[in-house]
N, C-alpha and C positions, 0 to 999 in steps of 0.2 A: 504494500500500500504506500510507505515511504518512499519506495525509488519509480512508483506512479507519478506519484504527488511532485516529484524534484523533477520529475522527464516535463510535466505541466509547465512549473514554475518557471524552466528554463528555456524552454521551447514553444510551450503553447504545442506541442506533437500532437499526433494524434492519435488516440485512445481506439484505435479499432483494433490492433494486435493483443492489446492487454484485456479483451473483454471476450475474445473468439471465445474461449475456452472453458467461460463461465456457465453458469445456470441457476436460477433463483429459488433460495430456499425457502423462503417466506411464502403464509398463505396467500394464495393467488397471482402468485408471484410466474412471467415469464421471461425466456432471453429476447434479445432485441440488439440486434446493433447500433452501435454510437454512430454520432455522426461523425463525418471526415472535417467540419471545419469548424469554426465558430459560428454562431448566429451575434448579430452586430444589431443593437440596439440603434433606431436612427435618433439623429439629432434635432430633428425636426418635430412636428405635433405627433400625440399618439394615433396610432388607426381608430377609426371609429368602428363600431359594432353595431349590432344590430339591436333593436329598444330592448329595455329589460324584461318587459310586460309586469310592472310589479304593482299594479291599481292605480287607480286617479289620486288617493291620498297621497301616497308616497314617492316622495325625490329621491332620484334616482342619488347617487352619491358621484361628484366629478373629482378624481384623484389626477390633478394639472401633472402630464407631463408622461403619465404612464398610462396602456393602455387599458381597460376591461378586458375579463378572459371570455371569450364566448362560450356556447353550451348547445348542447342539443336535447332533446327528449326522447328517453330509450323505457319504453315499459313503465311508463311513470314517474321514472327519476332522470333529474337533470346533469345527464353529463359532461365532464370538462377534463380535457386531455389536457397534461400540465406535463412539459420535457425539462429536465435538469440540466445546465449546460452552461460552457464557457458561453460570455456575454464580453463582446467590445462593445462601448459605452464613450461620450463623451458628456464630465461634469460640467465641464463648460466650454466653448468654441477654445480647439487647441489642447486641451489636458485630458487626454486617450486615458480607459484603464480599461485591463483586462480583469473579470472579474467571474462570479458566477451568478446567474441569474435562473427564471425561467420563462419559456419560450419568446426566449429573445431578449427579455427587459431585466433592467435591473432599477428598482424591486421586480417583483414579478408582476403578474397582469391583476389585477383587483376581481374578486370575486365575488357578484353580488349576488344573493339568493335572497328566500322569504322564511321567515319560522313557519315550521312544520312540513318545508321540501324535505322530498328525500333526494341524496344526492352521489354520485355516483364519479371516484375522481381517478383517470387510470395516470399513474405517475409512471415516467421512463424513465429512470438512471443513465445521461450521458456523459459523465464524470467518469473521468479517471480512476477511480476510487469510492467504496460503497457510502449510499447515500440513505436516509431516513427519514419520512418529513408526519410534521407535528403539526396539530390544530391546535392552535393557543387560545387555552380559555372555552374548550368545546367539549361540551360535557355528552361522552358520546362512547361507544362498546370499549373496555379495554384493548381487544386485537386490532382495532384502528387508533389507537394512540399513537401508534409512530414512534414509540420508544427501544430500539435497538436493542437487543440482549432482555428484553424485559417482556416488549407485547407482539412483538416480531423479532424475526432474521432483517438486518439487513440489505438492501436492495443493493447487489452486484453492480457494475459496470455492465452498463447495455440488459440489463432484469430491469424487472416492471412490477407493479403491485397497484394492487387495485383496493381503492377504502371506500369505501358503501356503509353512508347511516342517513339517519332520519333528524332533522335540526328542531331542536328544542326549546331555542334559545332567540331573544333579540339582542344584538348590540354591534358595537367593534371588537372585533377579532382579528386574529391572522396566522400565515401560515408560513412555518418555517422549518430547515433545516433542523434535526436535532441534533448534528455531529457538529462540536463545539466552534471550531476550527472553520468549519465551514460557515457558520453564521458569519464573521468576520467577513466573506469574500461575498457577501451581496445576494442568501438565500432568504429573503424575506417576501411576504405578497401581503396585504390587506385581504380579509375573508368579512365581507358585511352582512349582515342578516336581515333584514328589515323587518321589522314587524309584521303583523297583519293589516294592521289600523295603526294610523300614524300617530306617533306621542302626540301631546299637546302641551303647550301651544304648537301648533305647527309650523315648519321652518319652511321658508321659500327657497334656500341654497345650502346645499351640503357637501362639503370636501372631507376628501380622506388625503392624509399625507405621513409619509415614511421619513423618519430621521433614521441618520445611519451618519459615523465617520470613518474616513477611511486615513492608512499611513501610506504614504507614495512616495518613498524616497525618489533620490534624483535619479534619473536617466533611469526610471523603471516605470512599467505599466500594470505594475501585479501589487494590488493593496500586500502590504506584511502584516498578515494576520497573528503575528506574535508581538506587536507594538504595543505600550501601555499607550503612547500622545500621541494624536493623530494631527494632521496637515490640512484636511479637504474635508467639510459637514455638509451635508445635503439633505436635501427636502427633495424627494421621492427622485433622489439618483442626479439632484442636479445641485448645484452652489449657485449662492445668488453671485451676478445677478441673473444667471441663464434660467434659475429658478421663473417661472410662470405666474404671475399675479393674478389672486385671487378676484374674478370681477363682480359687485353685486352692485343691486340698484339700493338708490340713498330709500330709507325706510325697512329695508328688507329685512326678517329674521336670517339669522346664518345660523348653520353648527358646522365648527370644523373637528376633527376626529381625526387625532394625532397617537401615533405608535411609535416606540422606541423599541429597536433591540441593538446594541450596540455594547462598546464598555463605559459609557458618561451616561449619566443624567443631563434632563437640556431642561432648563426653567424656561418657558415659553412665551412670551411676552408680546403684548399686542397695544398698539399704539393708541389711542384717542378714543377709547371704550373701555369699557366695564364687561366682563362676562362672569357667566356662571358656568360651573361644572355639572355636568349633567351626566355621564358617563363615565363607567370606567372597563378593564377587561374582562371584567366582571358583570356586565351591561349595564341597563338605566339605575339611575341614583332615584329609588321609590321615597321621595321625601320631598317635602319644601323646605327642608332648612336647609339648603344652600345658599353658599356664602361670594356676595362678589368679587371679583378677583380683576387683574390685568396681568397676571404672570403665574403661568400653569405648570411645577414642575412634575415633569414626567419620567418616572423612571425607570432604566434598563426593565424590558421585560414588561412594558406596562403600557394603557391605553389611556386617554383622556379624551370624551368629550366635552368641547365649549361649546355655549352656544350667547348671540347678544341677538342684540337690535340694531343695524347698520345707522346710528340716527346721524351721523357727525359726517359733513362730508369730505372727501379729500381722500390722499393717495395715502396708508399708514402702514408703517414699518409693522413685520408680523414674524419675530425669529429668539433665538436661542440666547441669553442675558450673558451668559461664559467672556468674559470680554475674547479670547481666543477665538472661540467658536463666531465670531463676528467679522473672518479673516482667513481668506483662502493661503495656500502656501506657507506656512506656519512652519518655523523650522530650528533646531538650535542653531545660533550664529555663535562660530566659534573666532573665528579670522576677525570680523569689523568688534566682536567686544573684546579683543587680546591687541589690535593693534596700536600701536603706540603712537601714530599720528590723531588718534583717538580727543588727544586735549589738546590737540592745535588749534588756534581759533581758522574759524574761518575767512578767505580773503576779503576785506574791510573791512571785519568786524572790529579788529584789535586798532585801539588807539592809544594813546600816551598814558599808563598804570592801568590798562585794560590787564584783568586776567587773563593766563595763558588761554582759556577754551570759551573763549566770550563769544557769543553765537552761538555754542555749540552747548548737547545736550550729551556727555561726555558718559561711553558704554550702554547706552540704549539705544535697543531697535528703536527706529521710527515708525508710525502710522503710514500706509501708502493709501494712497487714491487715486484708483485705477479708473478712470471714464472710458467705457466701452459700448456708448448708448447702440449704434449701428451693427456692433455685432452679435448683440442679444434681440434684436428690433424682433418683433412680433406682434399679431393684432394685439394683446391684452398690453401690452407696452405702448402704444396709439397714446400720446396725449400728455404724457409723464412729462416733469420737468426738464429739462436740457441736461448733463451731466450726475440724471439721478443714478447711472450702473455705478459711479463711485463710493458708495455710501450703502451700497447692498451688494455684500459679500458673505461668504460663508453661507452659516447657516439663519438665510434669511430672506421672506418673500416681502409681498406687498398685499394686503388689502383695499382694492381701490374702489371706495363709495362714493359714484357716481349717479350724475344726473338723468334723468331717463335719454337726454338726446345723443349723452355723449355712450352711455352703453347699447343703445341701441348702434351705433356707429361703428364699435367693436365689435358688435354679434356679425355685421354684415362686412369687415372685414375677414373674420371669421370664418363667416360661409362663404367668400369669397377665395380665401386661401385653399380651405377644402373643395372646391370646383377645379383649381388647377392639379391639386394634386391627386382627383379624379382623374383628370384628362389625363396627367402621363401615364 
């Protein structure tokens, strides 16, 4: 499994010689050949799918940036083919990472179901290396836990297995990897359940979004999943500012439904509102005495829903308090805090008893501000202030409450982007 994993890391190869030979011992378990290459997550909008059919109460949940997983209906239960698989991905225009995802994305595609689907999920193992995958927070048969050595065999390289239950539950969930190691490399997806009948009050806009950090040393494209401090934080696989802004109209209810699995907690913070916590992995919060808040900490292993009233309008910061995590490229500087032109001042700074380092802020990094408006441009970007990509980095989106003319204006850039990317 080790000199699997090093052939991956080094080469990206390919996993069909090391999986001929296999065969699945878990229940329901078959072989299946890997694929020959990587599947490459695009940079661009996600695919669209086809509607959810989940009632007139219920919104659908839009997770900015990732696609939904489709389904089909087999004997009554709604199935969804899910491949495990190297994923190239870009966090943001220019910063490549090789990673693992499923079928294609990283996180993986979002799964939206209803309580009391039954549901039928066939997983392939295209990893190098055997895989197992967990419903977090799904209170569901022990032989579909996904726990390796416990409620199965794990799933081979190119084996398959098949998890079949009936959903009990409403809330945020999700699905992940249980092999430790492999969480690190980008096996996560959102699993939603919706209700039957929508909570109340009822919400007009509903997001789902994935925190995750990754470590990417230099001249490498392979997160190091044995890092304690990470470089690169993302909201559902991207760094702001190529992160996606949240768009809703001024009045509107929101809830956003936010999942960690990572090694940080991210205090979650939202700009020129008040929210309440309404959720957690555990599903709805059966109480009124919740407590308003503007910074939601979530943590490793955990879910949060918010939810407010868009009353306040304007473009407002919506990301991770960590001053780090507010900062792509993150890295120890060993060279500029050791070197000794360090307390020079700078040129015309120093005048007549001027200290040596006058001007200067002698052994600290600096703050950088990177203005990148043009290459993160997109419809939901339409309207932003001139040099806002400086100021949204790392882990951190936008919520922008707009007026009915200027979102209606986005939707139809919107549908206009998807028109061309029909035609090719």
């Amino acid at each position: 499994m080790q000199s699997s994993r090093r052939l991956f890391l080094r080469g990206l190869a390919s996993v069909a010689g090391a999986a001929s030979a296999q065969t699945a011992q878990a229940q329901h378990a078959h072989p299946g050949p890997p694929p020959q290459k990587a599947s490459v997550q695009p940079v661009g909008p996600a695919p669209r799918v086809p509607p959810h059919q989940l009632g007139a109460e219920v919104v659908p949940v839009v997770s900015p940036d990732i696609p939904d997983m489709p389904w089909r209906l087999e004997n009554g239960a709604k199935v969804f083919d899910i491949r495990v698989e190297h994923v190239r991905t870009a966090l943001i225009p220019g910063r490549v990472m090789d990673g693992w995802g499923f079928n294609g994305s990283i996180p993986g595609p979002t799964i939206q179901v209803i309580e009391g689907d039954r549901v039928r999920l066939n997983v392939e193992n295209w990893l190098p290396e055997p895989f197992s995958m967990h419903w977090h927070g799904l209170e569901i048969p022990n032989e579909m836990d996904g726990m390796p050595g416990i409620s199965q065999d794990a799933i081979p390289p190119g084996g398959r297995f098949v998890y079949e239950f009936t959903l009990k539950q409403n809330g945020t969930f999700f699905y992940h990897s249980h092999m430790a190691m492999q969480e690190m490399m980008g096996l996560i997806g959102l699993f939603i359940i919706h209700p039957r009948r929508a909570h109340t009050p009822r919400v007009d806009r509903d997001f789902g979004i994935i925190l995750q950090e990754w470590a990417l040393l230099p001249n490498n494209t392979i997160p190091n999943s044995l890092a304690m401090e990470f470089n690169w934080l993302t909201l559902n696989g991207k760094a702001g500012p190529a992160t996606t802004p949240l768009i809703v109209k001024l009045g509107e209810r929101v809830r956003i439904r936010l999942v960690n699995l990572g090694m940080d907690h991210h205090p979650m913070h939202l700009h020129g509102h008040q929210f309440y916590v309404t959720g957690t992995e555990g599903g709805r919060i059966r109480t009124t005495a919740v407590i308003p808040e503007n910074t939601v900490l979530v943590g490793v292993a955990q879910a949060r829903d918010i939810e407010f009233v868009a009353d306040n309008p304007g473009d407002w910061h919506f990301h991770c308090h960590l001053p780090h995590h507010m900062m792509n490229q993150m890295a120890s500087m060993v060279g500029p805090l050791m070197m000794s032109h360090a307390n020079a001042p700078r040129p015309g700074q120093a005048g007549p008893g001027a200290a040596p380092n006058a001007g200067m802020f002698p052994g600290y990094p600096q703050d950088t501000f990177m203005v990148m408006d043009d290459m993160v441009a997109k419809p939901e970007t339409y309207g932003l202030r001139p040099g806002w990509s400086g100021g949204t980095m790392g882990m951190m989106t936008i919520v922008r409450v707009l007026n009915p003319e200027l979102f209606e204006k986005i939707q139809e850039l919107k549908a206009e982007q998807a028109r061309k990317a029909d035609a090719r």
